[in-house]
C-alpha positions as CSV (number, residue, x, y, z in Angstrom):
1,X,-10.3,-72.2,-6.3
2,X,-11.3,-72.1,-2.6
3,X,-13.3,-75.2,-2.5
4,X,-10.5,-77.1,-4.9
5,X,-8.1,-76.1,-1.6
6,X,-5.7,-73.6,-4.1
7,X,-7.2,-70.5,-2.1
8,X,-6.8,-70.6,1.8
9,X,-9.2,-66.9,1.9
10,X,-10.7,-65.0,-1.5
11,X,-11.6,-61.6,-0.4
12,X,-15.6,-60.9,-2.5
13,X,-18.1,-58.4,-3.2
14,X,-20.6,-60.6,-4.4
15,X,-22.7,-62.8,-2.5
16,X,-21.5,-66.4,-1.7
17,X,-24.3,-68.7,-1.2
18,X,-22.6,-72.4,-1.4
19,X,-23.0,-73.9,2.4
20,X,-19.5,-75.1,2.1
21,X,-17.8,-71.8,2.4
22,X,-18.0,-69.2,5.1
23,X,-17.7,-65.6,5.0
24,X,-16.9,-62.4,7.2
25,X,-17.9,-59.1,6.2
26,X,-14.2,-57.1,6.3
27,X,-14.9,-53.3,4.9
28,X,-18.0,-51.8,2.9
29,X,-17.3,-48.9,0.4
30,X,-19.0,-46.5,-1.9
31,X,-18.9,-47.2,-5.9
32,X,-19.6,-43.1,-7.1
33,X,-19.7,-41.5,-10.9
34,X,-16.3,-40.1,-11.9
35,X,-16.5,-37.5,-14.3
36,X,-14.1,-34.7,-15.7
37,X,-14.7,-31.4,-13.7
38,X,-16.5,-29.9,-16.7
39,X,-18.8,-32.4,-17.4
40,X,-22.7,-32.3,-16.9
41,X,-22.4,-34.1,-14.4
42,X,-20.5,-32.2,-11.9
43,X,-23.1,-29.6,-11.7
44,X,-25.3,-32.4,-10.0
45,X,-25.6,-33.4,-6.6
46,X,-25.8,-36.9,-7.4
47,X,-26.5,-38.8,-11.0
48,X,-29.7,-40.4,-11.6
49,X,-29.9,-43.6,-13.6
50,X,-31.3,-42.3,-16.7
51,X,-29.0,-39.8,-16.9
52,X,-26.3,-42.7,-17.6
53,X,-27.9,-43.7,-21.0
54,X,-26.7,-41.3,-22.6
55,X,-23.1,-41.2,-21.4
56,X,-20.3,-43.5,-22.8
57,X,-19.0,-45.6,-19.6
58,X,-15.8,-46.8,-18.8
59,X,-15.2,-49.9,-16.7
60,X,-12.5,-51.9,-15.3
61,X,-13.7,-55.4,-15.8
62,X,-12.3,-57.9,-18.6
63,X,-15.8,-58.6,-19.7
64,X,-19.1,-56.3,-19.4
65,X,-21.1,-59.0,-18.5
66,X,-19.1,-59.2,-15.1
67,X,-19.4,-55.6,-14.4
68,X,-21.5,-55.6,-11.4
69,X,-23.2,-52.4,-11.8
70,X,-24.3,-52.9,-15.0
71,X,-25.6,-56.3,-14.8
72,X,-27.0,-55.8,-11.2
73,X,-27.9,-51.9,-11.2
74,X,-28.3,-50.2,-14.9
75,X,-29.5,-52.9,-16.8
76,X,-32.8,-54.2,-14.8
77,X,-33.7,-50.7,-14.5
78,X,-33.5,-50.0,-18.0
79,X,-30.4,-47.3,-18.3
80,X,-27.7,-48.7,-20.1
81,X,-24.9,-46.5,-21.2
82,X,-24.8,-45.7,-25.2
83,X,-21.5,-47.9,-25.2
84,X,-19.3,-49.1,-22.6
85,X,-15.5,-49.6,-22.9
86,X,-13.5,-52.2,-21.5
87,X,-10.1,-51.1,-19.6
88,X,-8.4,-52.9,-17.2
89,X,-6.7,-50.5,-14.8
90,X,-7.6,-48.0,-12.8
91,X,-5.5,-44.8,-13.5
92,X,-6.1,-45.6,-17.6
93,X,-10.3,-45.1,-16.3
94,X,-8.8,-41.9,-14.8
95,X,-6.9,-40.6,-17.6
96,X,-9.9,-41.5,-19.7
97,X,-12.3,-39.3,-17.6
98,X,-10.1,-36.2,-16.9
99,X,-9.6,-35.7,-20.9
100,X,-14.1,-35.8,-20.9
101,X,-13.7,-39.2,-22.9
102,X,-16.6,-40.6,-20.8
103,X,-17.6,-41.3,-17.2
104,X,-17.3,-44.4,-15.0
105,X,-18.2,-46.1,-11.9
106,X,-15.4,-46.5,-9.2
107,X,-15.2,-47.3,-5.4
108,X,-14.2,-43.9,-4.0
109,X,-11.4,-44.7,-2.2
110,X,-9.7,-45.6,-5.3
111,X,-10.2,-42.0,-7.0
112,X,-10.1,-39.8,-3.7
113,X,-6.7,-38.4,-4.6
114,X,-7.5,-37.5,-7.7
115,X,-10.9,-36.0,-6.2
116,X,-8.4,-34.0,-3.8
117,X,-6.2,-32.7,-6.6
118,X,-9.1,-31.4,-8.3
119,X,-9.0,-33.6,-11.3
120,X,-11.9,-35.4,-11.5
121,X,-15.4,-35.1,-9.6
122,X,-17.2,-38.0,-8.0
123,X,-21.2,-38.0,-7.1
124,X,-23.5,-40.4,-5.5
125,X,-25.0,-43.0,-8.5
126,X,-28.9,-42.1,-7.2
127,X,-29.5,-40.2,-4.4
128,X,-29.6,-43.3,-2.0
129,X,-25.5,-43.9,-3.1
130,X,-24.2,-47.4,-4.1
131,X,-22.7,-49.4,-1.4
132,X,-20.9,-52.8,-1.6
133,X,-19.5,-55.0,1.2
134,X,-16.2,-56.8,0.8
135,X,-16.3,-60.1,2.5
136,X,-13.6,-62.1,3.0
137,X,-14.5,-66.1,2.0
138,X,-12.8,-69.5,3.1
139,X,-13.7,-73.2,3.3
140,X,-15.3,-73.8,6.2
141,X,-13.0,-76.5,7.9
142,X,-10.2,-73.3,8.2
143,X,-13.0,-70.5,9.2
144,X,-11.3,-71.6,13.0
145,X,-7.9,-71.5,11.7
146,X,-5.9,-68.6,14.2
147,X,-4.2,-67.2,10.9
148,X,-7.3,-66.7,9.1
149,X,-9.0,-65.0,11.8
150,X,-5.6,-63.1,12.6
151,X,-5.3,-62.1,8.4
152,X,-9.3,-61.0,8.7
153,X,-9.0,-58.6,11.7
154,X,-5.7,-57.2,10.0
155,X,-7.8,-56.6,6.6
156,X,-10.4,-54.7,8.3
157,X,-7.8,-52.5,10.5
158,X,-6.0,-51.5,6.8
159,X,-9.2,-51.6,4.8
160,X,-8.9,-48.5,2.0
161,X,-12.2,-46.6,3.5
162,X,-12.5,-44.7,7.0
163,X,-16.3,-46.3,7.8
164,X,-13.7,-50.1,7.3
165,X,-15.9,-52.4,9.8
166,X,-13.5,-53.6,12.6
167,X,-13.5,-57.4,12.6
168,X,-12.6,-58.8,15.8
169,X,-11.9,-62.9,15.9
170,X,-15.1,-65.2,17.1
């Protein structure tokens, strides 16, 4: 859509490697584990790959195959959940993994309120964490363009996560 000209700016997680598109990193976050407060889980510092094999996943993506952390994290290394269902939003996930009907993987800032309110738990996926950076991606004849740079640098002051990078304009 970007390179057809119906997209002035996508804002991506994954990388963007055609030469006619720019991109500017914007904010980086954390995907963690949610689980219910009882689960196995929450007696762990953080949850180790293997340990997801067993579990039944929830996920937020249309299609598995687009899930990034299981095509990209569980899958080459072998751990992939006993099943995973598809569900589209958010708080559904939520609902899903406060009444211990399986565990997911979420940015944190998505699920710190329910973290706060003591409904859910979140740990670390490995010990290392799993980080992502948002990017924000245009055509490159408009990486110049004042709004662009202006919309950018306003991203990155309202990103969702307190470590947001601070874009300034080049």
């Amino acid at each position: 859509m970007l390179l057809a000209g119906k997209l002035d700016l996508a804002i991506m997680s994954t990388p963007v490697r055609d030469r006619r598109l720019v991109s500017r990193p914007v904010f980086d976050d954390e995907l963690v584990v949610v689980a219910a407060r009882d689960h196995r889980f929450a007696k762990q510092t953080h949850v180790r790959l293997c340990r997801i094999c067993g579990t039944k996943r929830c996920t937020c993506t249309r299609r598995s195959e687009e899930s990034r952390v299981l095509q990209e994290v569980l899958v080459p290394a072998g751990h992939v959940p006993a099943r995973v269902e598809e569900v589209m939003l958010t708080e559904s996930i939520a609902e899903l993994v406060k009444a211990g009907l399986g565990v997911s993987v979420l940015a944190r800032w998505a699920v710190q309120p329910l973290v706060d309110a003591g409904s859910i738990v979140i740990r670390p996926l490995t010990a290392r964490g799993l980080r992502r950076q948002w990017r924000a991606v245009m055509p490159k004849d408009l990486a110049g363009a004042d709004y662009i740079g202006e919309f950018i640098e306003l991203l990155g002051k309202h990103a969702p996560t307190a470590r947001a990078s601070r874009i300034s304009r080049a």
